[in-house]
MARMINU-536266 format. One record per residue: residue in one letter; x, z, y negated of N, C-alpha, C in turn. Coordinates in pm, whole numbers, plus 50000, padded with zeros to 5 digits. Layout:
aXZYXZYXZY...
This chain:
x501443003914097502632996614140502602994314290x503042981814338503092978314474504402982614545x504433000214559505463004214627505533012514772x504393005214823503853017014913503733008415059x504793009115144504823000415269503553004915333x503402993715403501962990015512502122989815608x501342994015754502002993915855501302979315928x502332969115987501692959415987502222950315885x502162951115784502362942615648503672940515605x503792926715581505242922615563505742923215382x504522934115306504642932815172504242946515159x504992952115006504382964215000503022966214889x502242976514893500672975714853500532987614747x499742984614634499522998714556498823010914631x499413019814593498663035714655497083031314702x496463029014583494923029114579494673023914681x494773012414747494613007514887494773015914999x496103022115009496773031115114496043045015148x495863044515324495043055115364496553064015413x496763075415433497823080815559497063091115671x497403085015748497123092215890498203097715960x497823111815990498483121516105498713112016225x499853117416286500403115116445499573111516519x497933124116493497553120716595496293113216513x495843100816576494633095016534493063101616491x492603093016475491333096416414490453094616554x490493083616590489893077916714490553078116870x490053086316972490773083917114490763070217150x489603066817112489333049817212490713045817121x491903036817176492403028317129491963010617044x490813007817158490002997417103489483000017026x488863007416998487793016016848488713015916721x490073021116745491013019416653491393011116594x491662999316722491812985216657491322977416560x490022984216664488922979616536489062981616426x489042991616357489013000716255490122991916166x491582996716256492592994416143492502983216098x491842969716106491672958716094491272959515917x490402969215864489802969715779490832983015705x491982984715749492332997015651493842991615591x494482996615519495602996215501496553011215504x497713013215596497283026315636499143027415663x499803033915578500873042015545501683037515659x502633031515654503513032415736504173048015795x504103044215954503933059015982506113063815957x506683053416005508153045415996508433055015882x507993052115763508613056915605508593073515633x507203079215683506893092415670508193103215782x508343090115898509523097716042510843097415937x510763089915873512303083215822512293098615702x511833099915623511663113415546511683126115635x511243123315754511123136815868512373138915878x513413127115897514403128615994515193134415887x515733127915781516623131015656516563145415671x515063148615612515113165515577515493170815713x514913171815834515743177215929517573176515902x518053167315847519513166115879520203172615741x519333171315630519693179215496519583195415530x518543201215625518773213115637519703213315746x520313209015842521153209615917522633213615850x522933202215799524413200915687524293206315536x522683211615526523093221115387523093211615181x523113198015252524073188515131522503195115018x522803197214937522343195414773521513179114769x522443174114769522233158714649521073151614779x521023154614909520183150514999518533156714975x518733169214949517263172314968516963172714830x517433173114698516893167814583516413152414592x517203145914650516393131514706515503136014756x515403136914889514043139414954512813147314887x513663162214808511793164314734511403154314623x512413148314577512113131514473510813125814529x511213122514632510563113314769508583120314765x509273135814838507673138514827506983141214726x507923141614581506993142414457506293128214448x507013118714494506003105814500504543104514539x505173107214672504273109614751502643122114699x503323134814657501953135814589501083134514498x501963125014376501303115914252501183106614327x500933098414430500133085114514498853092614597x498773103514597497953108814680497923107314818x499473109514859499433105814993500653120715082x500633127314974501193135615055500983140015171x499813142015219498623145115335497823133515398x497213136415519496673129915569495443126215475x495253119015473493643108515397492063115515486x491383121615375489913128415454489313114915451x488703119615606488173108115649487123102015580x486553105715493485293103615415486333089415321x487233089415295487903084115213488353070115292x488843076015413488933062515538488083056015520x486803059815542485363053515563485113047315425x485073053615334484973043515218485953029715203x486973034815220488263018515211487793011915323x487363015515406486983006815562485852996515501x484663006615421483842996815427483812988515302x484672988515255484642982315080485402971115164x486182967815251487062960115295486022949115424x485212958815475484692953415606483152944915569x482682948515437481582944715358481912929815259x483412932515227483532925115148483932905915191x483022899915116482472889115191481432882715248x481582868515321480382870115394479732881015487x478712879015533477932893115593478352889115732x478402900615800479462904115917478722903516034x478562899016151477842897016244477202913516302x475752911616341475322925316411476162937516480x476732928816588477362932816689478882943116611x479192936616506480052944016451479982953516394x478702952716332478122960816206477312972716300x477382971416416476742982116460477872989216581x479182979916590480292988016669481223002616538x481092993716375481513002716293480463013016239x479293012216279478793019416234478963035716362x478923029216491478943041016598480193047316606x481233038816517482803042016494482293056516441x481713053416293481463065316199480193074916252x479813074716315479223083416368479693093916491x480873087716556482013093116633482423105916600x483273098916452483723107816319482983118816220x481453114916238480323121916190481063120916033x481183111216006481713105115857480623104415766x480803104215641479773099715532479743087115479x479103082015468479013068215455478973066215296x480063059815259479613053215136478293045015078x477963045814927476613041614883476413025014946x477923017114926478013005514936477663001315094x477223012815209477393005515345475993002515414x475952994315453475002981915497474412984615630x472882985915645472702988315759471442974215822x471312963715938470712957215917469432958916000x468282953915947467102962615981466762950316082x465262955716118464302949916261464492932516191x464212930116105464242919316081465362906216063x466362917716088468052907816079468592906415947x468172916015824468802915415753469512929315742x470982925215627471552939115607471112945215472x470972957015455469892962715355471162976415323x471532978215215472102992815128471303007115179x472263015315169472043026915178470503029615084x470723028314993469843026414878467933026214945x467933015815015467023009715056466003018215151x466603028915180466003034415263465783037215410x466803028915503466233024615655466293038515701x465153031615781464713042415877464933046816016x465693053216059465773051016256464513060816304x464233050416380463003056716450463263063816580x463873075316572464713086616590463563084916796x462403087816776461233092016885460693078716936x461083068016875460393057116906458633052716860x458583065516834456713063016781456003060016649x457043057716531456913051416466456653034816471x457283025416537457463015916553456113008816585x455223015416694454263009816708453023010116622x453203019416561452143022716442452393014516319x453333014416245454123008516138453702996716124x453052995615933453012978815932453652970915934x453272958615991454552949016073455552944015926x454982942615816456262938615698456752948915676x456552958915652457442974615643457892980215726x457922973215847458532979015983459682970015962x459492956915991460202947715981461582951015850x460942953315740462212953915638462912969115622x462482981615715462852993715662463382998115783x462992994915889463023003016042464782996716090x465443007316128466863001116174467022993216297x467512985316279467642974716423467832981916524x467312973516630467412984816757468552983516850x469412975716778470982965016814471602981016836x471632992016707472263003316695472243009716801x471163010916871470973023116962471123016817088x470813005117136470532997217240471373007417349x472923003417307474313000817359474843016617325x475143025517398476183038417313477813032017388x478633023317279480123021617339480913030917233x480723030117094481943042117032481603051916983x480323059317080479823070817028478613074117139x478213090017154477513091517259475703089117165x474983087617211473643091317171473673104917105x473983115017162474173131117140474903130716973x476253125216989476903125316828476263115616740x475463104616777474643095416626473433104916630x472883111516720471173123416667472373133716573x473283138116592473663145816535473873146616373x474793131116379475633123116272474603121016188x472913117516200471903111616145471293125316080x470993135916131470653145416091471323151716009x472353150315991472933160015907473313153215793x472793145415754472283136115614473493129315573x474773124015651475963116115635475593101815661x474733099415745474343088715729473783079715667x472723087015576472213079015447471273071915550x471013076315632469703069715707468593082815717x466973077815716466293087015734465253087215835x464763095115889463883098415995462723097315937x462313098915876460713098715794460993090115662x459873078515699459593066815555459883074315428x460833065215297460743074715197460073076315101x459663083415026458653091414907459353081714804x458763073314762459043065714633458603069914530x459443064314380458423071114280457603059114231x456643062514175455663052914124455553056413934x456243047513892456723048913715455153038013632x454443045413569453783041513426454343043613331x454513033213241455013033513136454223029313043x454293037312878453343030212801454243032712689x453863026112542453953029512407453613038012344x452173038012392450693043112353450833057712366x450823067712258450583079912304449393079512378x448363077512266446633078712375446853071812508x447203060112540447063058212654448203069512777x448993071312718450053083912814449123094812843x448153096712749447893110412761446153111412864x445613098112838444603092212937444913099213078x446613087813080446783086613240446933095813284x447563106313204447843123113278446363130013286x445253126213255444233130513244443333127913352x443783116713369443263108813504443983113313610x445213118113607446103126313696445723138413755x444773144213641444563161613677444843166913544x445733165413475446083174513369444923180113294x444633191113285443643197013187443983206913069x445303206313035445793213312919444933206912769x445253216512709444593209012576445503207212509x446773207712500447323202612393449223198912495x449613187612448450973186612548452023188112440x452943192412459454673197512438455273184212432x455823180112329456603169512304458143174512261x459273170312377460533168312327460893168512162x459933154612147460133147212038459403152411934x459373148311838458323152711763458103142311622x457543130211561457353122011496456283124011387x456643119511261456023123511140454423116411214x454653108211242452623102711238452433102011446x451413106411434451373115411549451273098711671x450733091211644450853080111742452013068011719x452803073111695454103060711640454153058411746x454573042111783455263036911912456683041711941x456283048112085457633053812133457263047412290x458323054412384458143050512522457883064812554x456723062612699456383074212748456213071712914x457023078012955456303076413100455923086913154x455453086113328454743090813426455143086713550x455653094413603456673089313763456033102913824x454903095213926454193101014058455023094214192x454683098614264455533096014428454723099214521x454803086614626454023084914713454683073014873x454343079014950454183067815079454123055815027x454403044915100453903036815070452693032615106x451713022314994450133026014998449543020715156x449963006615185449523005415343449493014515448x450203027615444450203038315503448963044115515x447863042715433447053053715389445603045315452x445833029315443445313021715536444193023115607x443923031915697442903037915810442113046315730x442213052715617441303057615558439883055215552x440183040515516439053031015479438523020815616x439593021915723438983017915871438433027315993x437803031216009437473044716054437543037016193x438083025716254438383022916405439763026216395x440583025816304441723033516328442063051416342x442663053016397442533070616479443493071316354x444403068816276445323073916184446413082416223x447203076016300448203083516393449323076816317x449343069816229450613068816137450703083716011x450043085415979450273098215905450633111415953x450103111716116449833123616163451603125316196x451653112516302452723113416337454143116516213x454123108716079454783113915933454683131315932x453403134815929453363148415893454393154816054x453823148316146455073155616196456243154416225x456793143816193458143144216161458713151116024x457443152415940458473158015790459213170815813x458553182615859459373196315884460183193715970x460933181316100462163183616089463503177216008x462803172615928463473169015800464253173815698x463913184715700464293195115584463443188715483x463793201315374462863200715258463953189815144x464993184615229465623175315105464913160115121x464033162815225463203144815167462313143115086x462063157815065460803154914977460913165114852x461763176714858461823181714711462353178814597x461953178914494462233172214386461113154414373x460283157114482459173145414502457943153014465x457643160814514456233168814476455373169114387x455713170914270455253168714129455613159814089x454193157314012454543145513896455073147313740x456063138513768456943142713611456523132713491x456463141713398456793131213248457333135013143x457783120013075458793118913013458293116412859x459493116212790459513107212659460783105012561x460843088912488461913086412515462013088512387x463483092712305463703094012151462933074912076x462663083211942462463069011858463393059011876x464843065011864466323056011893466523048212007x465863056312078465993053812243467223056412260x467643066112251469243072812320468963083012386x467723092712410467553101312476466373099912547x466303107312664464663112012748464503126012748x463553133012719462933145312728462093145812833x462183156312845460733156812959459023165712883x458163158112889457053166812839456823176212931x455883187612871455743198912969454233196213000x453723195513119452683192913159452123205313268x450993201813289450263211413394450843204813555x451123215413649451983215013794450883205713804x451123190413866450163182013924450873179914020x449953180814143450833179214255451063159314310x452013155414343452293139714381451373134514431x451223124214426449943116114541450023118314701x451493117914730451573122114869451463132414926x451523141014806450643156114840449283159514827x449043153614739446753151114770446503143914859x447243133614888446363124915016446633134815115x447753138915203448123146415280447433158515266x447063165415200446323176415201444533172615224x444343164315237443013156215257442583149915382x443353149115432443443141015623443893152215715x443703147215773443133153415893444853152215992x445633162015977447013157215960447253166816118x447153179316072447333188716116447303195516244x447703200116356447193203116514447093220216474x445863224416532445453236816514446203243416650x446043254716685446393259616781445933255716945x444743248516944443983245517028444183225117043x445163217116939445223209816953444653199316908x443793202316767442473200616718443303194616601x443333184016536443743180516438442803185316305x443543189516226442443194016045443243195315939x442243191815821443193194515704444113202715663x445033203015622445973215215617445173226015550x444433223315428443613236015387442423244115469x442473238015607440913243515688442343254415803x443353252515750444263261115850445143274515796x445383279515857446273294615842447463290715916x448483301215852449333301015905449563318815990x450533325816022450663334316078451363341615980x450773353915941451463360615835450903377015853x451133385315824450613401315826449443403515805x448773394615657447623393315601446563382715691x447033373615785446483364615825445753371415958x446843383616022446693384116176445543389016223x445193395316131443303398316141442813391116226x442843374616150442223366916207442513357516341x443763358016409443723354116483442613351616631x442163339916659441383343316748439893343016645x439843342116529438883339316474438693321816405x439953323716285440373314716242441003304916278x440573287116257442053280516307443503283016234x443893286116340445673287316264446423277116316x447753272416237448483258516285449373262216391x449743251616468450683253216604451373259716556x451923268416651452963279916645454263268416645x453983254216682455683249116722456233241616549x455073242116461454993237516322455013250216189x454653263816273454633267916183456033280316191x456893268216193458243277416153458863281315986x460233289516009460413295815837461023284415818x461703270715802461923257215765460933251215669x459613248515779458473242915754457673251415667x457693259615634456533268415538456413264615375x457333263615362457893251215199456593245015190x456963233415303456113223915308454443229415345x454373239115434452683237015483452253245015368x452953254515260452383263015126452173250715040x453353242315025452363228414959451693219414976x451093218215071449973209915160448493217015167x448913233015126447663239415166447123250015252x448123247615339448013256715465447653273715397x446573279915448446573294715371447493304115443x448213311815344449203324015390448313335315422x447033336215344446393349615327444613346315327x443873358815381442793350415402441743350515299x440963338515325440353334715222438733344215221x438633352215302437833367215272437233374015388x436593376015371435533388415508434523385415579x434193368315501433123364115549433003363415708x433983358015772433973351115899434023362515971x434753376315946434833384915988433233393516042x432673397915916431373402815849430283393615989x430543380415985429703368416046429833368816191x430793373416273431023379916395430093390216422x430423404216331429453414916376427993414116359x427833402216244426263404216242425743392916336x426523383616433425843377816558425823390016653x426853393116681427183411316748425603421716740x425333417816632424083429516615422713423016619x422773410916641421323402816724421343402816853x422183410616895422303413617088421443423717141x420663429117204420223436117276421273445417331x422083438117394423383452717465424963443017405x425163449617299426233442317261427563448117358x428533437817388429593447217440430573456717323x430823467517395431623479317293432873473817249x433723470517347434763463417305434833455717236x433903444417221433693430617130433633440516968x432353446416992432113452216903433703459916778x433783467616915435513473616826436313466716789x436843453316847437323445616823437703439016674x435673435016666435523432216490435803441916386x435943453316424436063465316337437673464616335x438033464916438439483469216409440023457316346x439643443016301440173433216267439683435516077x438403440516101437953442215944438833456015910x439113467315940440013474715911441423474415898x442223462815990442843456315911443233450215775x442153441215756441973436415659441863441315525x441663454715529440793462715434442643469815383x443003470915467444363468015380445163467515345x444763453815285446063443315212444593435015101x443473437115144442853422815080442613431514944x441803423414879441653419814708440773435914682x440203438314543439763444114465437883443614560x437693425614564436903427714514436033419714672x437023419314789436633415114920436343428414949x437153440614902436543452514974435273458814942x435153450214788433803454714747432543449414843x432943439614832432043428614957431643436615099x432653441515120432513450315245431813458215249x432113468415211431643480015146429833477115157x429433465415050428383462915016427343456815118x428313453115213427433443515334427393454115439x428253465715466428203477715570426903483715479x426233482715337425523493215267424393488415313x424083472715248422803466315322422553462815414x423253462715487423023455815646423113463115762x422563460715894422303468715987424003462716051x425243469416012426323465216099427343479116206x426733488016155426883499816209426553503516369x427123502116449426323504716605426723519716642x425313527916637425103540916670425863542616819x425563559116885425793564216962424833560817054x423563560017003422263554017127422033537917108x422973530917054423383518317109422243511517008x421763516016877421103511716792422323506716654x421503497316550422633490116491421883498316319x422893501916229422083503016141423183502416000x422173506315833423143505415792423933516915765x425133516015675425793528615627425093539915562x424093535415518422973550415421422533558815530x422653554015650421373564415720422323568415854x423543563515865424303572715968425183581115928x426093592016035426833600915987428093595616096x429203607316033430383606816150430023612516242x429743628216254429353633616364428133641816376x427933650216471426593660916466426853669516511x426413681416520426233695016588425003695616635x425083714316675423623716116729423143721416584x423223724116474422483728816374421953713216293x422163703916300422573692816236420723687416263x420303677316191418963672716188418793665116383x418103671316455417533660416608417923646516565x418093637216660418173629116653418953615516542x419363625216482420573618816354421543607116432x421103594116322422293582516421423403588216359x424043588616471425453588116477426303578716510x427783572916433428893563716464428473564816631x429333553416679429813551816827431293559016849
């Protein structure tokens, strides 16, 4: 029902339209406001003083028949949903269902309401429009990207820059919002804008059982037999089956195959993803599949072997990574810093300390990065250059020991066997007279009754 005065409006408007706002505004700038209210319809503030005043004067004089009116009044008021001020999330939606609707709205505007809501650190409805490098306006949906560092932009292929990257109209100018509150507003995922290109899914679809079961084969899957939702008297009846993998988009991957390109579009991705959080990409990782009832009224999911996404094999394959020294490498040629790892420090490459935070570990355990080490070799491979020396230094020497004694434990069953077996055959032992030998033929200590000349530990 159209019973709900407007402020401004010479007619009254149904609830559903009507925002109410507190005394005190949403916005200091007055001009910012203007702006705004242009696109709202917003409670006469008049009706709400005029109810203030009554009840002040009903509790004054006591009358009955006055304040049963008046709680009349605010029972209205809270079946319209307006008893209270309107959350701003709700502003922002009527703003932009109103400010969208129509022809498309000049830049300059579309980027004064957008720094409005970023002021507000508001959430943006699905419906709001952001227009990219290329001058068009593109849905939440779509993906745009602000190129938060600026170093995307130059790397980026020019049609996918052009249709995904946010105009630079947004940032140019800070008038209804500081720089400081849109890094803020953007990060904290109200914006529906993202910092890192997004993980699309990539959907096969077939009829064909055999052919569904090909493509997962060609995927990785090596199970022998797959789990069907469904289950159909003759084993290849036409049904629908899919396969939704996720990936970059493929021009990304580009330089692979140009080896004059340095590939600083990926590197730079990999490092923007950990400050991302893990909501850009989880629930992307694996590849899922499906299958749809004979009726087609339902989807199941088949149970398949963990295949990891495409954007997680390529990425685990390039050369993504900055080692400690600055050295770019595959995430699997790297360590991270862990109890089991620290052995190796100083042996092994391990990843920048500024990447390998508790945020980011999600991500570098699914890329590859090792938590724990992959054995004794490198260790073992130290002391026995150590023992082609003529005068090895003692310290160096202790060094490797105290890193393999470390090691010895936390590691496996069957690395200590390794050990064990390479101290048995091998000269890795450095005596007291500065000779190297193996474990069969030295002791811990000696006396004077003890065999002349017995090697002894250092």
């Amino acid at each position: 029902f159209r019973i709900v005065p407007v402020q401004g409006s010479p007619v009254l408007h149904p609830a559903t339209d009507v925002i109410r706002i507190g005394d005190r505004r949403l916005l200091q700038s007055e001009d910012d406001w203007r702006f705004l209210a242009q696109y709202l319809a917003v409670l006469d503030g008049d009706w709400i003083r005029f109810l203030a005043a009554e009840r002040d004067d009903a509790a004054l004089t006591g009358q009955v028949a006055a304040k049963k009116r008046l709680g009349a009044a605010d029972e209205v008021l809270r079946a319209l949903r307006l008893g209270n001020t309107t959350d701003v999330d709700v502003v922002v939606a009527q703003c932009t269902v109103n400010f969208f609707a129509g022809e498309d709205k000049p830049l300059s505007d579309c980027v004064r309401l957008t720094q409005i809501l970023a002021k507000l650190c508001a959430r943006v409805p699905t419906m709001f429009r952001y227009y990219t490098e290329d001058g068009s306006p593109r849905g939440v949906a779509a993906g745009v990207v602000w190129d938060r560092r600026g170093t995307l932009a130059p790397i980026l292929p020019d049609d996918w820059k052009a249709a995904k990257l946010l105009n630079s109209a947004y940032t140019d100018t800070w008038r209804a919002c500081s720089r400081e509150e849109w890094a803020n507003w953007v990060t904290s995922g109200k914006s529906g804008l993202l910092l890192v290109p997004p993980i699309e899914a990539r959907e096969f679809s077939t009829i064909s059982m055999r052919k569904f079961e090909t493509r997962l084969h060609e995927l990785g899957h090596r199970g022998a037999n797959l789990t069907y939702p469904y289950q159909t008297k003759h084993r290849y009846t036409s049904q629908k089956y899919s396969i939704v993998d996720f990936d970059f988009d493929s021009s990304f991957y580009k330089y692979r195959h140009e080896p004059s390109d340095d590939g600083r579009l990926m590197r730079e991705i990999m490092a923007l993803l950990p400050e991302t959080g893990s909501t850009h990409w989880q629930g992307r990782e694996r590849i899922v599949a499906d299958q749809t009832s004979t009726n087609g009224g339902s989807v199941g999911r088949v149970e398949i072997d963990l295949l990891p996404a495409r954007w997680v094999k390529q990425l685990s394959e390039l050369p993504i990574l900055r080692d400690t020294l600055g050295t770019y490498r595959k995430p699997k040629e790297l360590l991270r810093r862990t109890p089991d790892t620290e052995v190796l420090l100083g042996v092994e490459p391990f990843i920048d300390a500024r990447i390998d935070t508790e945020a980011a570990r999600p991500l570098m355990d699914l890329l590859g990065v090792l938590s724990r080490p992959t054995g004794p070799d490198t260790l073992l491979g130290c002391l026995r250059a150590l023992a082609e020396t003529a005068h090895p230094p003692a310290d160096e020497v202790d060094k490797w020991y105290r890193r393999l004694d470390g090691m010895v434990g936390t590691c496996s069953t069957a690395d200590l066997e390794r050990i064990k077996q390479a101290f048995r055959s091998e000269k890795l032992i450095l005596t007291q007279g500065g000779t190297w030998v193996p474990a069969t033929i030295v002791f811990l200590s000696s006396d004077e009754g003890d065999v002349p000349g017995a090697a002894i530990v250092r």
